[in-house]
C-alpha positions in Angstrom: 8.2 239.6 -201.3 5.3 236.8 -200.8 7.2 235.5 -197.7 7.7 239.2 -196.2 4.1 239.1 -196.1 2.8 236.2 -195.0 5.7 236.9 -192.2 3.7 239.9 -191.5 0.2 238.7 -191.6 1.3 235.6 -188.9 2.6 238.4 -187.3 -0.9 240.3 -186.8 -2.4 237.4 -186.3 -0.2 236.0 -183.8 -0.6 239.5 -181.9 -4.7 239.6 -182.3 -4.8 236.2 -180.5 -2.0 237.0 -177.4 -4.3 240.4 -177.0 -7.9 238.5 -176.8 -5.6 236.0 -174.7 -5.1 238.6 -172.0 -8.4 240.1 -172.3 -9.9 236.9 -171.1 -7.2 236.5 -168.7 -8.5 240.0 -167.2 -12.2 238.7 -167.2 -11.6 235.3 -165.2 -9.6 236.7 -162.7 -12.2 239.2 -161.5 -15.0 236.4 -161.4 -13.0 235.0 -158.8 -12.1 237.6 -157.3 -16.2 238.1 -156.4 -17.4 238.0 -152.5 -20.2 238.3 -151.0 -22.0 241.7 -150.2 -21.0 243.3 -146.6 -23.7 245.4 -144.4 -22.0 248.0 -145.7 -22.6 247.2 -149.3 -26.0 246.4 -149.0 -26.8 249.8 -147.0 -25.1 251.7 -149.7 -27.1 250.3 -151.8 -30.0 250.8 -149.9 -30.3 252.7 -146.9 -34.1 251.1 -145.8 -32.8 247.0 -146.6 -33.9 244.8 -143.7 -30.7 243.3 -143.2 -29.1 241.1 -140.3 -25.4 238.8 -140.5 -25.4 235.4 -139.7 -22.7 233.1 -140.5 -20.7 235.9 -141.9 -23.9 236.4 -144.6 -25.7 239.2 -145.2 -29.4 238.3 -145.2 -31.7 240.8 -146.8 -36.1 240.3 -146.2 -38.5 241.9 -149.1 -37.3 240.2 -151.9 -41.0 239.1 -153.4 -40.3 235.5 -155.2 -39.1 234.7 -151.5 -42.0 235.7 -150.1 -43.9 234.0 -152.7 -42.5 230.4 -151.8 -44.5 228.1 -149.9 -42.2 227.6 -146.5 -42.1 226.0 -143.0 -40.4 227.2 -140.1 -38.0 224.5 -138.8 -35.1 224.9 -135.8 -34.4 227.7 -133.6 -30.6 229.0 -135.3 -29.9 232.3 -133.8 -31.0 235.8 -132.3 -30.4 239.1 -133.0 -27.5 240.3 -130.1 -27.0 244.0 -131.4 -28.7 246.7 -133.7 -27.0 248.5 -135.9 -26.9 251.1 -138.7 -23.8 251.3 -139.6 -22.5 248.7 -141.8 -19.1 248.9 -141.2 -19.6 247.5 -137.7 -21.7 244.6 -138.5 -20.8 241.4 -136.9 -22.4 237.9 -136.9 -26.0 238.4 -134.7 -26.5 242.4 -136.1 -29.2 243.8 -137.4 -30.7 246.8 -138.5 -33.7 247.5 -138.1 -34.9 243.8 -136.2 -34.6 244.3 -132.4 -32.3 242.3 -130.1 -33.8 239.3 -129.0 -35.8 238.7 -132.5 -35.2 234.5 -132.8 -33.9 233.8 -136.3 -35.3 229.8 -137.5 -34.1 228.0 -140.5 -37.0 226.8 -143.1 -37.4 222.9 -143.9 -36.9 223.7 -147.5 -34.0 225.6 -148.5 -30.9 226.4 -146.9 -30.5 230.0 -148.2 -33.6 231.4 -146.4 -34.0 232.1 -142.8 -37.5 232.9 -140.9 -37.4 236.5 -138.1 -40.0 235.7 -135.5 -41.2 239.8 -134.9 -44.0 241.3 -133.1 -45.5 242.2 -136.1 -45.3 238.5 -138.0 -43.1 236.4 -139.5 -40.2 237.8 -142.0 -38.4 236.0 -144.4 -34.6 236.3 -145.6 -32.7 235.4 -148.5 -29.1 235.3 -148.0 -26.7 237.7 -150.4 -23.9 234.9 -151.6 -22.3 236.1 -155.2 -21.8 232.9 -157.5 
């Protein structure tokens, strides 16, 4: 009788541990599965976000501890070739709501932050990368 159930308590444990197995499983293979936010996402989200693509990245201005930093304008790295508000048709040189011809400049100290050169002042972007 003692071995019957130390059979079955192996047993539950054995099947505990396969289930928390697969639950983890489950877990890893939707982190990976991650990607970075499209227009379309972003406008969802929020149908007033600044947005424009570049280098198939979303970049999105108004986000305050990037407006906070201290920053410096560097090289000339794009311009804004269509306008768009429709996510879905968002290509590399869209934007939303910046107007064709706006020159884009990268920023001496980070890579993950462009500078819009507008009318109205400079505007900074952060770019939208998951991980």
């Amino acid at each position: 009788m003692n071995k019957r159930i130390a059979i079955l308590w192996v047993t539950i444990i054995f099947m505990f541990v396969i289930a928390g197995c697969n639950s983890n499983k489950s877990s890893v293979s939707r982190e990976w599965s991650t990607s970075n936010p499209t227009a379309e996402d972003v406008l969802s989200d929020n149908s007033n976000a600044n947005i424009f693509m570049f280098s198939d990245i979303i970049y999105n201005t108004g986000i305050p501890w990037v407006d906070e930093l201290e920053l410096h304008k560097d090289q000339y790295v794009t311009e804004i070739i269509e306008q768009s508000g429709d996510g879905k048709e968002f290509k590399n040189g869209t934007a939303n709501q910046l107007s064709i011809g706006t020159k884009i400049y990268s920023v001496k100290e980070r890579s993950d932050i462009y500078i819009a050169e507008t009318e109205d002042g400079d505007l900074r972007f952060y770019g939208l990368v998951e991980g």
